[in-house]
C-alpha positions in Angstrom: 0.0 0.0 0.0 1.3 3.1 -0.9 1.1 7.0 1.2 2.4 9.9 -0.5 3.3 11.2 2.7 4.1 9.5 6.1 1.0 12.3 8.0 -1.4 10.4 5.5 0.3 7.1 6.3 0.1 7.8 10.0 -3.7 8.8 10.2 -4.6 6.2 8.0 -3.1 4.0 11.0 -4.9 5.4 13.6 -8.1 5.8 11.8 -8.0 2.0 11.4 -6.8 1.1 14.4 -9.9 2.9 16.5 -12.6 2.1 13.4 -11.5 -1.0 11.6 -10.1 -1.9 8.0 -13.3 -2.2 6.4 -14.7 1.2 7.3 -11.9 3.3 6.2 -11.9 3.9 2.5 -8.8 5.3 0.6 -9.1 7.8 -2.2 -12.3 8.2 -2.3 -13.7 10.6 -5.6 -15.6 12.9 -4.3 -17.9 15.6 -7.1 -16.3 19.2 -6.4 -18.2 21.0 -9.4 -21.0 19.2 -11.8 -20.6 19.2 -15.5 -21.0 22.1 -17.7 -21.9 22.6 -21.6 -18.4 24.0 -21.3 -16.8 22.4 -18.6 -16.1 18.7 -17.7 -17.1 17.8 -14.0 -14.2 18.6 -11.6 -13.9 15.6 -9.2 -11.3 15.1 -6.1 -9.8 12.3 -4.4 -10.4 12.8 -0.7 -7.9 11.0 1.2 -9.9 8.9 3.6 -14.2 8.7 3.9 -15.0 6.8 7.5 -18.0 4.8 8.0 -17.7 4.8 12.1 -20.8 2.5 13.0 -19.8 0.5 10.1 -19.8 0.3 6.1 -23.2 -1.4 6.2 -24.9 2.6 6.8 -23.4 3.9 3.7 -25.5 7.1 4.6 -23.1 7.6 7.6 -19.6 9.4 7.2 -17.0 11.6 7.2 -14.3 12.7 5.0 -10.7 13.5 5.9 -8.4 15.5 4.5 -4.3 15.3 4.8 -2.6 18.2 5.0 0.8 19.3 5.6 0.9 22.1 3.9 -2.1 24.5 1.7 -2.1 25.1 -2.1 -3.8 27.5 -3.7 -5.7 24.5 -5.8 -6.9 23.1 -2.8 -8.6 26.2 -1.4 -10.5 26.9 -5.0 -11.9 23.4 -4.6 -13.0 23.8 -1.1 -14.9 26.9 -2.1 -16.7 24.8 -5.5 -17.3 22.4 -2.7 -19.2 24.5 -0.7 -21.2 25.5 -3.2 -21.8 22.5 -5.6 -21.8 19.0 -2.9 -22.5 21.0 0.5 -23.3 17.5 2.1 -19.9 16.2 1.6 -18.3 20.0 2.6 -20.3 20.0 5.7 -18.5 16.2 6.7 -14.7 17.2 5.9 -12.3 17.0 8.5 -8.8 18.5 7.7 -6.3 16.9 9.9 -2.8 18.3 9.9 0.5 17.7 11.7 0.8 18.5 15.2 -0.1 22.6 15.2 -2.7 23.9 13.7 -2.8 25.1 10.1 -5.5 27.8 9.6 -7.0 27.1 5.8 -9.3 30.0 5.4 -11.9 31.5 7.9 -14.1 28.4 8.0 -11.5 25.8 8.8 -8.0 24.8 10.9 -6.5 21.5 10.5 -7.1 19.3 13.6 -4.9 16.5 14.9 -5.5 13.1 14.4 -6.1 12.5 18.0 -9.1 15.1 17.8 -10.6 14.2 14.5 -10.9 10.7 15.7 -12.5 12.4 19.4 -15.1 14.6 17.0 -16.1 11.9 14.9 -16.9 9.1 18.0 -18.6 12.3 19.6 -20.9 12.0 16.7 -21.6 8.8 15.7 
């Protein structure tokens, strides 16, 4: 199994360990802006989606996001996410290193530790 980078390697370790193999999904495509007459559809690979009661409520889950460090690319799709797939913006979780990464004024990267904390809260 390959991890472009050892923070995605590391949460996909912990998010396993505390919810199991088979409700933590890799790479998952995720519809940032619909087609267009002029413009294909603009799709994103979301590093992790989490199922934490288990993959059986497919309804149930929440996307994470690695990040160690902010491009310009990644805001823009954010914001068409917002506006175009607001179910699957309103269930991202951006989990960074160990400090906090402000992204823009809606979110901060979170640790591991607390992303796994928020989603149990919730489940």
């Amino acid at each position: 199994m390959f991890f472009p980078s050892k923070l995605e390697f590391f949460i996909w370790r912990d998010l396993v360990r505390e919810f199991k193999l088979a409700n933590v999904k890799r790479q998952v495509e995720i519809l940032v802006k619909p087609a267009t007459n002029r413009y294909s559809a603009l799709t994103w690979r979301c590093d992790f989606r989490i199922y934490p009661r288990s993959y059986a409520e497919p309804y149930f889950y929440f996307n994470l996001e690695a990040k160690g460090f902010l491009t310009e690319e990644f805001r823009l799709k954010l914001q068409f996410l917002e506006f175009h797939n607001p179910n699957d913006y309103g269930r991202l979780i951006i989990v960074g290193g160990d400090r906090p990464l402000k992204i823009d004024n809606q979110f901060t990267t979170v640790t591991i530790t607390d992303a796994i904390k928020y989603i149990n809260s919730h489940s």
